[in-house]
C-alpha distance (Angstrom), angle and dihedral (degrees) to the residues before:
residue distance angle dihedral
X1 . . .
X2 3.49 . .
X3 4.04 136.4 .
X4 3.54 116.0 -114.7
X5 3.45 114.1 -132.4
X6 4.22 129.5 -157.2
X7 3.79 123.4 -164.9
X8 3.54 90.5 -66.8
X9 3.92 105.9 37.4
X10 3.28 137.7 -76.7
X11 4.09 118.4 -4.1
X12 3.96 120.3 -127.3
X13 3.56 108.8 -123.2
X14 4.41 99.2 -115.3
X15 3.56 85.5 -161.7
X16 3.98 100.1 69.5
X17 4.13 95.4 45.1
X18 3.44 117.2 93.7
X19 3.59 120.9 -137.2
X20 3.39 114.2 -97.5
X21 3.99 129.1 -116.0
X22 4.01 109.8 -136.1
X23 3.46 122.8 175.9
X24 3.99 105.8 -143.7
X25 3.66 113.5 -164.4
X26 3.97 122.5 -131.3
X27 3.91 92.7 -120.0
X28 4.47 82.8 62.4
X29 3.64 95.3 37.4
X30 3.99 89.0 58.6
X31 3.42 98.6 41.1
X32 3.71 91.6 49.7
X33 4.07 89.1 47.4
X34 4.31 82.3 52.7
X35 3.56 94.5 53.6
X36 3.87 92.0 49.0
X37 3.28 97.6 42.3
X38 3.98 92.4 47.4
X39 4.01 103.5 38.0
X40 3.59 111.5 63.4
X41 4.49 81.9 -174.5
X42 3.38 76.6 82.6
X43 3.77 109.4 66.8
X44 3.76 113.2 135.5
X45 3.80 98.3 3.2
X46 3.60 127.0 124.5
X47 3.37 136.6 -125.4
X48 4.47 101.2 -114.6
X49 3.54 125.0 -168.6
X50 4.06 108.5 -157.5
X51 3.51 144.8 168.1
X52 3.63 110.2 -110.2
X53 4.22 98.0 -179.2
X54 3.67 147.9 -5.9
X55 3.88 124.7 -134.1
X56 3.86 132.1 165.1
X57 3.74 92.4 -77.3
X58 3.77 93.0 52.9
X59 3.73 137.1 -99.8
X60 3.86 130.4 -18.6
X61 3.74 125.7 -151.0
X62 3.88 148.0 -130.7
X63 3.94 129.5 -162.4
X64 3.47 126.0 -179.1
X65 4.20 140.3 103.7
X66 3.48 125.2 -45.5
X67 4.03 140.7 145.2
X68 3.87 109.4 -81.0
X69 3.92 113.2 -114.2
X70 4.05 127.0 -144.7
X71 3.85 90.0 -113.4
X72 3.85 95.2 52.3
X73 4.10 120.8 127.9
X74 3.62 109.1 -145.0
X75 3.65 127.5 -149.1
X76 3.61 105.8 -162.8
X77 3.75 117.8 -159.2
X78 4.06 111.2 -164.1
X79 3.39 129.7 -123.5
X80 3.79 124.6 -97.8
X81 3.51 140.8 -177.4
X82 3.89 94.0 -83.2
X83 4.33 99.2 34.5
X84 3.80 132.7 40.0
X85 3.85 111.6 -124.6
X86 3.86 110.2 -71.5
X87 3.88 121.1 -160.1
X88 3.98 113.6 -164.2
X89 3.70 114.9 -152.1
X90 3.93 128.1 -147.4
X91 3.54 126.4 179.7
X92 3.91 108.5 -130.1
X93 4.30 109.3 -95.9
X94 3.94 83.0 51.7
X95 3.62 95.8 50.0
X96 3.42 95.0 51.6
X97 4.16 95.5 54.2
X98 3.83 92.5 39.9
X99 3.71 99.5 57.4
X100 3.62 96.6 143.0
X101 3.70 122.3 24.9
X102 3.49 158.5 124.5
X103 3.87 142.7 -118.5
X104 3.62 129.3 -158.1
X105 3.51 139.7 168.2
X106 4.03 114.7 -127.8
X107 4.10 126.0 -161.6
X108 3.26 123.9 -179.2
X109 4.05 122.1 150.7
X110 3.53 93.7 -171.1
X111 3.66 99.7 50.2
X112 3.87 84.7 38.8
X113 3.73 97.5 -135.4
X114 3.41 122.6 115.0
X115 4.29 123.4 162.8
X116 3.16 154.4 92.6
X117 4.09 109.6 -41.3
X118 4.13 117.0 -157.8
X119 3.55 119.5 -177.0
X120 3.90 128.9 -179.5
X121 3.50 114.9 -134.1
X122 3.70 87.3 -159.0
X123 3.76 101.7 42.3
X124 4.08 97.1 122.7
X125 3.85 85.6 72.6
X126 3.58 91.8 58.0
X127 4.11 99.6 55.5
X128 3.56 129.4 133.7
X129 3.91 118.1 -27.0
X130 3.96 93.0 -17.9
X131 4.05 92.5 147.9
X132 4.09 83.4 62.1
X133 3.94 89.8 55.8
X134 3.69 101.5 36.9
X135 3.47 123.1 38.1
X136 4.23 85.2 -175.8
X137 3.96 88.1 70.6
X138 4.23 100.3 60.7
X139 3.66 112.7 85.6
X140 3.77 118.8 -91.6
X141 3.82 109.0 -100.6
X142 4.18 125.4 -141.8
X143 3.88 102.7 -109.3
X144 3.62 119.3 -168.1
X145 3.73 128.8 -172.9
X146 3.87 115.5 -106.5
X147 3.83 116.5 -132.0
C-alpha cells in the first residue's frame, strides 16, 4: 500500500475521524450571531475552528470566518429558542487533535483581550513530541494500492 499524497503531502482520510463534540458557550454563540448579522464581508463563510501552532504543551487554536472546504468535519450545534443553528467547521488534522473541546468568547477591557477562546479538553495527550511515541495519535492517512 501506498500513501496518497495532495499538493501538500499526504491527505487524512475524513472518513475515519469522528466528529468532534465542542461545547460552545452562549457568550461565543452571540457574538458569532453579531458578527454575521452585522458584516455583510461575510456572506457564505463559515465559522472554522483551527490550529494555528504547536508548542511543548500541545496545540493552540484559532476561530473565526472563512470559506468552507470539501474536506471539512462539521459540528453542527442546533438551533434553540435563543440561537439560530450554528455549524462549526474544521479542516481534518485539526479535527482529529481537538476531539473534545470548547469555545468561548472572552472580553475584558482592562486586560485588553477580547476573542474567540478554544480550549482542548484533551490537550495533555497532545504534549511535546507525542507523534514520535505513538504512532496511534497521527491522523489516519488514505492508502491506495499501487498498480
Amino acid at each position: 500500500m501506498e500513501k496518497v499524497n495532495g499538493p501538500s503531502g499526504p491527505i487524512i482520510d475524513q472518513q475515519k475521524i469522528p466528529i468532534p463534540k465542542i461545547e460552545v458557550s452562549a457568550r461565543a454563540r452571540l457574538e458569532i450571531e453579531l458578527i454575521r448579522t452585522n458584516d455583510f464581508t461575510l456572506d457564505g463563510q463559515k465559522f472554522r475552528l483551527f490550529i494555528t501552532s504547536k508548542g511543548c504543551e500541545g496545540f493552540t487554536y484559532g476561530a473565526g470566518f472563512d470559506v468552507a472546504r470539501s474536506d471539512d468535519l462539521i459540528v453542527t450545534l442546533p438551533q434553540t429558542s435563543e440561537f439560530s443553528l450554528l455549524e462549526l467547521h474544521l479542516d481534518p488534522f485539526t479535527a482529529y487533535y481537538l476531539q473534545s473541546g470548547r469555545l468561548d468568547f472572552v472580553f475584558d477591557p482592562a486586560l485588553n483581550v477580547d476573542g474567540f477562546v478554544v480550549k482542548n479538553t484533551n490537550q495533555t495527550s497532545f504534549y511535546g513530541k507525542f507523534w514520535t511515541k505513538d504512532d496511534t495519535k497521527v491522523p489516519p492517512l488514505i492508502n491506495e494500492e499501487k498498480e
